[in-house]
C-alpha positions as CSV (number, residue, x, y, z in Angstrom):
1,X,123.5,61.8,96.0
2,X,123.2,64.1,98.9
3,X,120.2,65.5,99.9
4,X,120.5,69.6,100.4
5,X,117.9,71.9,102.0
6,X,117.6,75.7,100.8
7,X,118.3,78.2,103.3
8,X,114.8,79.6,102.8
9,X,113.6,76.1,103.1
10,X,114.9,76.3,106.9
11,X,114.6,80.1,107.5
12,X,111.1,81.4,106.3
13,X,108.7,78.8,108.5
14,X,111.1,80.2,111.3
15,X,110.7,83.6,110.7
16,X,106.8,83.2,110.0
17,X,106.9,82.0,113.6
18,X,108.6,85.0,115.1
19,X,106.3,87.3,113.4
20,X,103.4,85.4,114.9
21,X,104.7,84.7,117.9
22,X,105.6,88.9,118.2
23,X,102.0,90.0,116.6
24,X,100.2,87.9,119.0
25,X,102.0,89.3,122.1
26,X,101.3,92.9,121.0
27,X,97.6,91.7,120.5
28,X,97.2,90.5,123.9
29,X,99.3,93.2,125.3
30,X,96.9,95.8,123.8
31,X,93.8,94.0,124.6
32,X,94.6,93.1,127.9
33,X,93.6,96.3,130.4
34,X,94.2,96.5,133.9
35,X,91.1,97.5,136.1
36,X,91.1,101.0,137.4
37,X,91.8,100.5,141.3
38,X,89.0,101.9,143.2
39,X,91.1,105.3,145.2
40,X,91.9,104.1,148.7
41,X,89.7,106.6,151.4
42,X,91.5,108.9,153.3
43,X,92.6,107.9,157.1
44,X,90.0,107.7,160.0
45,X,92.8,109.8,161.8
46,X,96.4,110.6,162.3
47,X,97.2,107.4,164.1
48,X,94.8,105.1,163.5
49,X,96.9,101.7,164.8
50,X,97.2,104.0,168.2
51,X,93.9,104.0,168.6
52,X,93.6,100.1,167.9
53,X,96.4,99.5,171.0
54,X,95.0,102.0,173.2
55,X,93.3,100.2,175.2
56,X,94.7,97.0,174.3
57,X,95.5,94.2,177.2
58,X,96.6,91.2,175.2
59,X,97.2,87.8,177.0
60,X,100.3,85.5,176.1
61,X,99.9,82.2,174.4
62,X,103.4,81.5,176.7
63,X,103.6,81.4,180.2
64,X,106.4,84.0,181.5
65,X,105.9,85.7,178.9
66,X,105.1,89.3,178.8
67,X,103.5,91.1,175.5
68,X,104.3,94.5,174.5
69,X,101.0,96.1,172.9
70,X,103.4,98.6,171.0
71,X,105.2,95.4,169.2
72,X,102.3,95.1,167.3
73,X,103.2,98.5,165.0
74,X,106.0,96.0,163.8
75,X,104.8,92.7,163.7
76,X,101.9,93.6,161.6
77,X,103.1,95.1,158.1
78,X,100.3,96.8,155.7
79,X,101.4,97.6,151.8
80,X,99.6,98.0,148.5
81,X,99.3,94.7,146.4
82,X,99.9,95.0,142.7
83,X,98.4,91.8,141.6
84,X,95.7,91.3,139.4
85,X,94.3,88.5,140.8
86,X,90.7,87.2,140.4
87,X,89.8,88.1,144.1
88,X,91.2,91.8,143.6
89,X,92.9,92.1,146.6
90,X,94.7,95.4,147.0
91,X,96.3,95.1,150.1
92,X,99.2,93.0,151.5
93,X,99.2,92.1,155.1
94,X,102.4,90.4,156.6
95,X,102.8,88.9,159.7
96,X,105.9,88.5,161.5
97,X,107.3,85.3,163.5
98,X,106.5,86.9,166.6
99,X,102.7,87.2,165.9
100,X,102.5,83.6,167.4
101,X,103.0,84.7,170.6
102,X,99.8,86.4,170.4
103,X,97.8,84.0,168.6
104,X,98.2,81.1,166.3
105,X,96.5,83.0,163.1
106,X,95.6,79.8,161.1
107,X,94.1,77.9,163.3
108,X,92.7,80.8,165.6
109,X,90.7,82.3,162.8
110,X,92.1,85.6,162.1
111,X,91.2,86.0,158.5
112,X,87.3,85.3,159.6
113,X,88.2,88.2,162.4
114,X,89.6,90.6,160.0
115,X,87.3,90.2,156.9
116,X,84.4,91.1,160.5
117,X,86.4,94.2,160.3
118,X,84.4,97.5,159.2
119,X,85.6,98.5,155.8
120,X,87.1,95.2,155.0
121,X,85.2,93.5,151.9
122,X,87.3,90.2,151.4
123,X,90.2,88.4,153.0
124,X,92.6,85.4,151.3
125,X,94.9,83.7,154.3
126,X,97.0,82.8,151.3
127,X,100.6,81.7,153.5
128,X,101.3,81.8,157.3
129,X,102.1,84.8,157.7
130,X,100.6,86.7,154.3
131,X,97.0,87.9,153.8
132,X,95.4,89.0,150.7
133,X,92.6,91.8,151.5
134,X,90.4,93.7,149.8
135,X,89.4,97.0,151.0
136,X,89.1,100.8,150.1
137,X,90.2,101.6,153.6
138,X,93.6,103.4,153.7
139,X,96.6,101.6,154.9
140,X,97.0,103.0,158.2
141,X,93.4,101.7,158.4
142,X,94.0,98.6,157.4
143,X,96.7,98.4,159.5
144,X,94.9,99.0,162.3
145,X,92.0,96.6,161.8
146,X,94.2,93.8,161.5
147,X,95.8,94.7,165.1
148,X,91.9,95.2,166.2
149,X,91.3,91.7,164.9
150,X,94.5,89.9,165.6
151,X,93.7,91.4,169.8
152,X,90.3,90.1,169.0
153,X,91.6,86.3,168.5
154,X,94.7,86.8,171.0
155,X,91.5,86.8,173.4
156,X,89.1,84.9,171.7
157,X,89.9,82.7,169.7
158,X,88.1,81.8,167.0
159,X,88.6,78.0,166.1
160,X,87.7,77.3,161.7
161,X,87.0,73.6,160.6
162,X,89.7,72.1,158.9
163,X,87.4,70.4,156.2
164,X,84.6,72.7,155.0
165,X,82.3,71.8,153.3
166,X,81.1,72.7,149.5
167,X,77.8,73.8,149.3
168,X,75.4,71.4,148.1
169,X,74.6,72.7,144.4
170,X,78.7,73.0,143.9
171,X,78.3,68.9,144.6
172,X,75.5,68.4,142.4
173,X,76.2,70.8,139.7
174,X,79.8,68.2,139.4
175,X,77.9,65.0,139.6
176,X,78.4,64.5,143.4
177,X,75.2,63.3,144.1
178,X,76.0,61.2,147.4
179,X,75.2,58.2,146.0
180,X,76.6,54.7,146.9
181,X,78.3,52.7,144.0
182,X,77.0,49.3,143.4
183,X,79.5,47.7,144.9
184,X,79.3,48.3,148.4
């Protein structure tokens, strides 16, 4: 005798599914709101980067190899940041390949230099050549303070341990007490 399944056998757990599945996305969608963004302030002045390079006299990583400050209206690109990440960066700061020949931004400390920066709350070096900032500073501003803080490192470097380390309650609060196991 051959066994046979009812069609609502097979179709009503799926479509109990699909309802569930559908009235929990419009749940989350309608409980889930987006902060308000805090409005951007308005420019310090009608060029701000051309005050940051006005008096600019960067020095070249390469030898032969001259730097023009003007480059830097290209190499450094500001735009808003959509994300709504836990951090609340608002601002997207991208480098281009030829930032290296002014400094090496890892490893010279630039996101320390920018976040120094008046106006800038909180910086995420997130790739090479991407940074994550938070600030209510307009984008020409923001714009402008990186250029002030990439010149700052092009001169100066600022050199970040590789390893830092996690502040002590972090350590104990996981059970990372620093002691030895018995068997050493």
């Amino acid at each position: 005798m051959r066994a046979r399944l009812s069609w609502r056998l097979l179709l009503v757990p799926r479509v109990v599914l699909a309802i569930g599945v559908i009235v929990w996305a419009l749940l989350r969608v309608s409980l889930t709101r987006r902060r308000p963004r805090p409005p951007r302030l308005p420019p310090t002045s009608d060029d701000p980067v051309a005050d940051a390079l006005a008096d600019a006299r960067p020095v070249s990583r390469f030898a032969n190899e001259e730097l023009d400050v003007d480059d830097l209206r290209w190499i450094v690109s500001v735009d808003e940041w959509e994300s709504d990440d836990e951090n609340g960066a608002n601002t997207v700061v991208g480098l281009d390949d030829t930032v290296w020949s002014y400094a090496d931004v890892a490893d010279d400390g630039l996101a320390d230099a920018l976040v120094d920066q008046p106006g800038i709350d909180a910086v995420d070096h997130t790739d090479r050549e991407v940074l994550l900032v938070r600030s209510p500073l307009s984008l020409p501003d923001v714009h402008a303070a990186t250029i002030r803080a990439l010149l700052s490192i092009n001169r100066a470097p600022r050199p970040t341990p590789r390893l830092r380390s996690l502040r002590p309650a972090v350590m104990s609060a996981a059970d990372f007490e620093g002691h030895r196991s018995p068997s050493r």
